[in-house]
N, C-alpha and C positions, 0 to 999 in steps of 0.2 A: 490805948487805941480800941475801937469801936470795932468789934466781931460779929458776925453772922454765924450759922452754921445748923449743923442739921443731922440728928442719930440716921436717919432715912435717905440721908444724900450724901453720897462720900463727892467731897469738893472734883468737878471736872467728869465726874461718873452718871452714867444714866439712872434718871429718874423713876422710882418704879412708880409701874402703870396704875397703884392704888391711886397714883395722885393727879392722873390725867384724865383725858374724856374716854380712853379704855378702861380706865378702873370706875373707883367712887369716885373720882373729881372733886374730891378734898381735898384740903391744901394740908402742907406736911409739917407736922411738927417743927420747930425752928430757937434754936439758941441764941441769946444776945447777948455779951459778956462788953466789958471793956467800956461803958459809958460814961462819957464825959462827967464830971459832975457840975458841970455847968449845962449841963443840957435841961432844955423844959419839958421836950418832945421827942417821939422818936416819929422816924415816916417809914414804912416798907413798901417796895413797889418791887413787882415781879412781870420781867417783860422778857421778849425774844427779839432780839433784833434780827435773828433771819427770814422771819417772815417776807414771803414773795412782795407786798405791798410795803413793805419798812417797818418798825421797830411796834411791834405788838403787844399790849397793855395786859396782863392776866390779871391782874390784883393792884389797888392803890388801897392805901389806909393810912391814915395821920393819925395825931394826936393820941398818938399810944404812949402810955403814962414812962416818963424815963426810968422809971424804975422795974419797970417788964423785961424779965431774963427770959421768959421762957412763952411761945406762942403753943400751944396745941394744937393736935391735929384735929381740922374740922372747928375752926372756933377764931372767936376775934376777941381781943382782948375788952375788959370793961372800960369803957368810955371812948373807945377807938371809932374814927370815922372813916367809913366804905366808900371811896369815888365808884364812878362806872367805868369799867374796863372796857377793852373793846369789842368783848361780846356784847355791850351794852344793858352789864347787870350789875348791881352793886356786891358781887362776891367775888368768890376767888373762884378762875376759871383757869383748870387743868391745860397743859401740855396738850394740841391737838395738830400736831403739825403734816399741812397735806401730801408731805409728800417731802422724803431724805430728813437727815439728824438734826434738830436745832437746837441751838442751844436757849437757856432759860437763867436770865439772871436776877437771884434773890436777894437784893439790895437794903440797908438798913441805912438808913440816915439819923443823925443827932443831929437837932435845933436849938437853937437858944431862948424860941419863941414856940408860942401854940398859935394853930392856925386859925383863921376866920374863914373856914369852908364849909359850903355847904355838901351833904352827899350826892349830888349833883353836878358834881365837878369832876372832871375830866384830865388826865393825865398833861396837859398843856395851861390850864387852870394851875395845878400843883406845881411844875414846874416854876410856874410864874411866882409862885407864892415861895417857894423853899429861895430863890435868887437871895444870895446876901446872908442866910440864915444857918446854912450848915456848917459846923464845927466839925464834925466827924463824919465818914463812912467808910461800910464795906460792902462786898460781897461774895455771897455762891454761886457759882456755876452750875446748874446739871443741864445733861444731855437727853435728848428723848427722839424715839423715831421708833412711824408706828409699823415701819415693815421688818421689825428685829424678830 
């Protein structure tokens, strides 16, 4: 089975502020163990569903090569493709929540296919696109709130 995980983020624990829009706003190091071997692709997307407006996009990225165990901190892997989150940039955009604890979920997906997306594409785009395709996932939970 398909794992997520994180030296930086103990599962269900708050996120430290290196990785939010209080810190750098780099995104955090990240583990992926347990890959199908039937997988072509993997997807990551990192969103908050508490957001006062509904479920808020930090990070999309596809076609990261199935054979990627390890994301660094501050980096996207070679040949990986960036959507635009919903700050409206193609990168990964930190924990900035306006107000009480939210949480942040770092999801990994395994495909059986590689995607036809452009960097252009939008977290409803990808969903569209993953329908029918995923064989595996998981994810991390962290927590974040900026009046701690």
């Amino acid at each position: 089975m398909i794992k997520i995980s994180s030296l930086a983020i103990a599962k269900g624990e708050r996120i430290p502020a290196k990785y939010t829009c209080d810190g750098d706003n780099v995104n955090p190091p990240l583990e992926i163990s347990g890959v199908p071997a039937t997988a072509q692709s993997l997807v990551l997307t990192v969103d908050d569903p508490d957001a006062p407006a509904g479920i808020w996009n930090h990070w999309l990225m596809w076609n990261i090569d199935s054979q990627t165990t390890h994301i660094a901190e501050d980096s996207v892997p070679g040949g990986a493709v960036v959507g635009v989150n919903d700050f409206g940039t193609n990168n990964y955009g930190g924990p900035c929540p306006p107000s009480g604890t939210h949480r942040y979920f770092f999801k990994i997906f395994a495909l059986d296919t590689i995607l036809n997306l452009p960097s252009s594409c939008k977290r409803g785009d990808l969903d569209a696109a993953l329908s029918g395709h995923i064989i595996d996932k998981s994810e991390l939970m962290g927590k974040y709130s900026r009046s701690d």
